[in-house]
C-alpha positions as CSV (number, residue, x, y, z in Angstrom):
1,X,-8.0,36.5,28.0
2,X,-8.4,35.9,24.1
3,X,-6.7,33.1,22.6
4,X,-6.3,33.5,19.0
5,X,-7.6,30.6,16.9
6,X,-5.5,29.2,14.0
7,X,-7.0,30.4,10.1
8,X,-8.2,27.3,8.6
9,X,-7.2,26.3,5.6
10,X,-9.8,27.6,2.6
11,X,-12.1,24.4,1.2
12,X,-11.3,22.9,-2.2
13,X,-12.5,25.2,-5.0
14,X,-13.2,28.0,-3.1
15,X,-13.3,31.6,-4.6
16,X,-10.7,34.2,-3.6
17,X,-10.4,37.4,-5.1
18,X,-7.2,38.0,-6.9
19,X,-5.8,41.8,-6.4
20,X,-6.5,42.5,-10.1
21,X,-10.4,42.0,-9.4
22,X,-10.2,38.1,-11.0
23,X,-11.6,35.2,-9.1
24,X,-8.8,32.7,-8.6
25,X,-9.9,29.0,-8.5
26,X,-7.9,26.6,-6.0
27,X,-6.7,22.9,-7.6
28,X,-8.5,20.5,-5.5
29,X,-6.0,18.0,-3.7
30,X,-7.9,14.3,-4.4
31,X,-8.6,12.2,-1.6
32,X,-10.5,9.8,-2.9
33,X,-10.4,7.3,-5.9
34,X,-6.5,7.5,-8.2
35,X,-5.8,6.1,-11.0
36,X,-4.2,2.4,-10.9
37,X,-1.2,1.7,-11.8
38,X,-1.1,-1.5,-14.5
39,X,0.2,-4.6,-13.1
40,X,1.0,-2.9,-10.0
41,X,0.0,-5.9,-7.9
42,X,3.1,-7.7,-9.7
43,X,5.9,-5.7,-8.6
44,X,6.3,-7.4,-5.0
45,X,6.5,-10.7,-7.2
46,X,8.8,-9.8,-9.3
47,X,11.1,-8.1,-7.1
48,X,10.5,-11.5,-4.7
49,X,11.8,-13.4,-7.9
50,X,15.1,-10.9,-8.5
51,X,15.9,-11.4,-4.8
52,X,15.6,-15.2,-5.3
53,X,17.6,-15.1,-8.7
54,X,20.8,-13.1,-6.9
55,X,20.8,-15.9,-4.3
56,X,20.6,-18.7,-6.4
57,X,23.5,-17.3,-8.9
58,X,26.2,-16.3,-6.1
59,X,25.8,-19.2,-4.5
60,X,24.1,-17.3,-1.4
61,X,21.1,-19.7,-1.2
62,X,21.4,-23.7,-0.6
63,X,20.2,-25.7,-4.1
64,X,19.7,-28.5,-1.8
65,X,17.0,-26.8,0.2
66,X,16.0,-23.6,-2.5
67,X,16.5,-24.6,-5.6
68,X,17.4,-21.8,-8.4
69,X,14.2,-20.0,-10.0
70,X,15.7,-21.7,-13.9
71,X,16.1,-25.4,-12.1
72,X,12.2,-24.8,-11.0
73,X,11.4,-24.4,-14.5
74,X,13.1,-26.9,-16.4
75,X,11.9,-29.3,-13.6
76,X,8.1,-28.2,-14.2
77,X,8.6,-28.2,-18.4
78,X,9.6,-32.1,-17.3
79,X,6.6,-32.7,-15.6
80,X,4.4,-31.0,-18.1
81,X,6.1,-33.1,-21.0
82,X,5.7,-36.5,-19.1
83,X,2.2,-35.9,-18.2
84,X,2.7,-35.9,-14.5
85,X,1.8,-32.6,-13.7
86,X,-1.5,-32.0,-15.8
87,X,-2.9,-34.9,-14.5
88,X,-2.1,-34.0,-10.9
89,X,-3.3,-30.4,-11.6
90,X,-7.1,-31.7,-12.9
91,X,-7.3,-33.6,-10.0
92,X,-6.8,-30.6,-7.6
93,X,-8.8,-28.7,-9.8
94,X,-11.7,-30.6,-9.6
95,X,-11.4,-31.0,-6.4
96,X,-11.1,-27.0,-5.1
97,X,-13.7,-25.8,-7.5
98,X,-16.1,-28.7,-6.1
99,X,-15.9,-28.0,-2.8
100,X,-15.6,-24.0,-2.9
101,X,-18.7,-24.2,-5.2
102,X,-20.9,-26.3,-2.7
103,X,-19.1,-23.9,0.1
104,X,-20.0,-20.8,-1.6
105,X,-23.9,-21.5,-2.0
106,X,-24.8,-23.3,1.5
107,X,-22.4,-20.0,2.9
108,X,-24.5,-17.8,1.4
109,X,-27.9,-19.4,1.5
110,X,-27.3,-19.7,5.7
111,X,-25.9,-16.3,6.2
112,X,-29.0,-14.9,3.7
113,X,-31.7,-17.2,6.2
114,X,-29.7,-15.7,9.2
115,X,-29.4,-12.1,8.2
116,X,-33.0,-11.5,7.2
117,X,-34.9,-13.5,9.9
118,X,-34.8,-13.2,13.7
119,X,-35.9,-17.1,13.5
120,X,-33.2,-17.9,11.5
121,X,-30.7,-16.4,13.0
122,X,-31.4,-18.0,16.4
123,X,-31.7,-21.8,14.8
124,X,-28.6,-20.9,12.8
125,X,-26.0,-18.3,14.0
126,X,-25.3,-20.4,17.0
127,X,-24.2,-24.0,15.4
128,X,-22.1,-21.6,12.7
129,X,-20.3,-19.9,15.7
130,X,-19.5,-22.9,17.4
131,X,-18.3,-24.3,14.6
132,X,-16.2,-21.4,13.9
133,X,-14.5,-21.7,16.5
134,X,-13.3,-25.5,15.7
135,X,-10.5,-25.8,13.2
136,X,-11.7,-27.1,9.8
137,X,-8.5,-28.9,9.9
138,X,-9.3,-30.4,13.4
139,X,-12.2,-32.0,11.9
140,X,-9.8,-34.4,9.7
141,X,-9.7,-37.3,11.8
142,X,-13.6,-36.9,12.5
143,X,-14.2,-36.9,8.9
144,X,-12.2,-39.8,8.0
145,X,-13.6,-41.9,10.9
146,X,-17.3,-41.1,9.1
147,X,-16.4,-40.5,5.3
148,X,-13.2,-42.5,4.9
149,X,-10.1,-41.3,3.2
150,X,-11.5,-41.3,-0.7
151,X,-12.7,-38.3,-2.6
152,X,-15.9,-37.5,-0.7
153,X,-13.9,-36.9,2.5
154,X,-11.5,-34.5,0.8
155,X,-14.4,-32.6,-0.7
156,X,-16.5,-32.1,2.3
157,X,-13.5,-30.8,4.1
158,X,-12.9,-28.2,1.5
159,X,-17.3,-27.3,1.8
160,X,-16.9,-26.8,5.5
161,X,-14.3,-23.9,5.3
162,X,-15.4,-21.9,3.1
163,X,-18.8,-22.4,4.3
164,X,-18.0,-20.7,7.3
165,X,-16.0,-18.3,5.7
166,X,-18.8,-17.2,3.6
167,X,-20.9,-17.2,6.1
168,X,-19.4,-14.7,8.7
169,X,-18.5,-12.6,5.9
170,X,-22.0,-11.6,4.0
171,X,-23.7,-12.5,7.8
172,X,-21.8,-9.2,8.8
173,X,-22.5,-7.3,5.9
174,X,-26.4,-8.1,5.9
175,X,-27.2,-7.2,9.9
176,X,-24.9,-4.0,9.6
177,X,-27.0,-2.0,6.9
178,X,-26.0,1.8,7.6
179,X,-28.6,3.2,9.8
180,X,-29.3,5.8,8.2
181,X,-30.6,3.9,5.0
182,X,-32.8,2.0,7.0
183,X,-34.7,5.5,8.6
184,X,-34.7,6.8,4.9
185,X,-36.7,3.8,3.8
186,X,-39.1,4.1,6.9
187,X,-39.4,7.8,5.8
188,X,-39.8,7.1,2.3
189,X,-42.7,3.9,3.4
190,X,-40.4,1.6,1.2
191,X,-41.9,-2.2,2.0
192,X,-40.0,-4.7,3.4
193,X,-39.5,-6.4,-0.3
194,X,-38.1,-3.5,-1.8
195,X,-36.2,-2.6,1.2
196,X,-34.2,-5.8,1.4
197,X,-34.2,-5.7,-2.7
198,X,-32.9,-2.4,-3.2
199,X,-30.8,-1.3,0.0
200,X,-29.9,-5.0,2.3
201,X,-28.0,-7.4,-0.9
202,X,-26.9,-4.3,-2.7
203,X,-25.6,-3.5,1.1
204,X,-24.1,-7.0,1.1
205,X,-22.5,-7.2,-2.2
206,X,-19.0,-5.5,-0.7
207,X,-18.8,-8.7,2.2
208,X,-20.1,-11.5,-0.5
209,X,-17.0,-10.6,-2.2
210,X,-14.9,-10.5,0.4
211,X,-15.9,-13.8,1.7
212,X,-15.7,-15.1,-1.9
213,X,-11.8,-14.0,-1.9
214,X,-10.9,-15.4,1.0
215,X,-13.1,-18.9,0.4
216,X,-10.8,-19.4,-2.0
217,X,-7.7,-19.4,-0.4
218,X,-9.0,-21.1,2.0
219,X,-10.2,-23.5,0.0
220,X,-6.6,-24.0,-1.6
221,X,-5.2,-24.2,1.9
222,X,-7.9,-27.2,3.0
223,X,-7.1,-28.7,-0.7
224,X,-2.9,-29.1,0.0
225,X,-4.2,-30.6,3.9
226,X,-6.5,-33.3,2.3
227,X,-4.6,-34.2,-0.7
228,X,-1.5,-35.1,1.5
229,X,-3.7,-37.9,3.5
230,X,-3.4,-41.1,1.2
231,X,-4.3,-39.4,-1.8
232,X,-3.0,-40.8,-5.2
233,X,-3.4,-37.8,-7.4
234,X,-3.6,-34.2,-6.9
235,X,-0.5,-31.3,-6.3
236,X,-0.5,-32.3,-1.9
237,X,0.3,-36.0,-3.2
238,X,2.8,-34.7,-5.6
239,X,4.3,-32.4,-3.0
240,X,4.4,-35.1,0.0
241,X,6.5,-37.6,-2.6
242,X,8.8,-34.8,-3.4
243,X,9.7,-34.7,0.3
244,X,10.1,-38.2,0.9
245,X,12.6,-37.8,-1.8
246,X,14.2,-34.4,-1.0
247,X,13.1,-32.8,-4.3
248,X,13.3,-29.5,-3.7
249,X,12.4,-28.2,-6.9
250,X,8.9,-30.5,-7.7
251,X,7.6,-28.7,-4.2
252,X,8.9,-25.3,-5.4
253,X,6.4,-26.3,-8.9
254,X,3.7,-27.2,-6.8
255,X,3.8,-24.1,-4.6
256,X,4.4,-22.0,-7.8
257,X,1.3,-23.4,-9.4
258,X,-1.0,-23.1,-6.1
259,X,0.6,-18.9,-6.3
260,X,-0.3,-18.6,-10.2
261,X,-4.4,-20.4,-9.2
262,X,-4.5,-18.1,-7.0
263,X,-2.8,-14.5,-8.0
264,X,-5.7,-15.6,-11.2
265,X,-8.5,-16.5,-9.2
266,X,-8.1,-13.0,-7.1
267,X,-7.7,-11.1,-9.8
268,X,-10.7,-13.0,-11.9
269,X,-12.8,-11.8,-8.6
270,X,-11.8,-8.4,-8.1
271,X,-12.8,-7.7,-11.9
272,X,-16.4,-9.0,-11.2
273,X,-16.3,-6.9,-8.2
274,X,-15.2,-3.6,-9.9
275,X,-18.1,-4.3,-12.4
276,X,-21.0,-5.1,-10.1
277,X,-20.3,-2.5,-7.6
278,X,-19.1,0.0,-10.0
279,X,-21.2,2.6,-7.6
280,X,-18.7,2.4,-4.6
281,X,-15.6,4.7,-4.3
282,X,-12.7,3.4,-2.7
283,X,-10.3,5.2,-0.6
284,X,-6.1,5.0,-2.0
285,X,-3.4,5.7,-0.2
């Protein structure tokens, strides 16, 4: 018995012959890279904001507990005019880009001595994982006990998480070089030097940024934690106040500052990743 088999479509920019003896030229249907739309990233915020607006002006949302998006403002022009809030901002600042900075180079310096050394990776994977699996939070009252509650405390809490975030992140991306890279460069007798110069960190770059992205919200998570333990500056000590005194809006300023940091620092880091690994296509749906 003979089952017939289904015609398969004809490949992209295949020839067929027209009836009038031209050769017709199929479009080709893009898989791959489209073009972005600008500001496209903003649309969930802004459509977040409308919804809010709405609320707030018929009455549907509680100012008591949500204040309205124009009280949020005129409460943060307050702060900015008193001084209040740029102080408080420095402070946080200082603080996140400390500890992500010291994060981000022990991170990657351990994953680098793990990745590309069997030694290393048996004196150092093991601790990380353990320690991975340990809140960073959970270490608080450990921390305070050894460090006390002043700035060195709050910094060192920050280093830890993105350390490890770092860490699992370009770890991965180093030990899980495409195997058929490595065979090419056995092929081709590349040494070990230009090997890990030229195919491992290239190979790495993709994780290293992804790690990098998500230190730093992490970081900003570990920063509102700390500043709300007997801090006396910063947006966590800001934010705790406000809710000793039911001040809806000065926490709705402080979250609204953590989501502008942020929405910047992302978008800071995906440029510098577009640029350094200009070379990789990405897949959009």
């Amino acid at each position: 018995m003979t089952v017939a088999l289904p015609r398969l479509a004809a490949l992209p920019y295949r020839a067929a012959a027209a009836p009038d003896g031209f050769v017709e030229r199929r479009r080709v249907r893009r898989l791959g890279v489209r073009k972005q739309i600008p500001f496209a990233r903003l649309l969930g915020v802004a459509l977040l904001l409308a919804a809010w607006s709405a609320g707030s002006h018929f009455g549907w949302l509680d100012a008591r507990k949500l204040s309205a998006p124009w009280t949020v403002l005129d409460t943060g022009w307050d702060l900015l005019r008193d001084g209040s809030l740029t102080g408080n901002v420095e402070a946080s600042l200082r603080r996140a880009a400390t500890g992500l900075g010291l994060g981000v180079l022990i991170g990657t310096a351990l994953a680098l001595v793990s990745g590309l050394s069997r030694l290393g990776e048996s004196l150092v994977d093991g601790p990380l994982q353990v320690k991975r699996a340990i809140p960073t939070l959970g270490l608080i009252p450990l921390m305070i006990l050894w460090l006390g509650i002043g700035e060195t405390f709050k910094v060192v809490v920050i280093t830890f998480g993105v350390i490890i975030t770092m860490y699992i992140q370009t770890h991965a991306s180093l030990t899980t070089i495409d195997k058929r890279l490595v065979e090419l460069s056995e092929v081709q007798g590349v040494s070990r030097l230009d090997f890990l110069r030229r195919v491992v960190i290239p190979g790495s770059l993709p994780g290293f940024f992804l790690g990098l992205r998500l230190s730093i919200t992490g970081s900003w998570l570990a920063l509102v934690v700390v500043e709300s333990v007997n801090a006396t500056d910063g947006l966590g000590k800001l934010m705790s106040d406000a809710q000793n005194y039911g001040q809806a809006d000065v926490i709705l300023v402080c979250l609204g500052i953590y989501g502008i940091f942020g929405l910047i620092s992302d978008a800071a880091i995906r440029l510098v990743e577009r640029k350094v690994l200009s070379w990789r296509r990405t897949i959009a749906t």
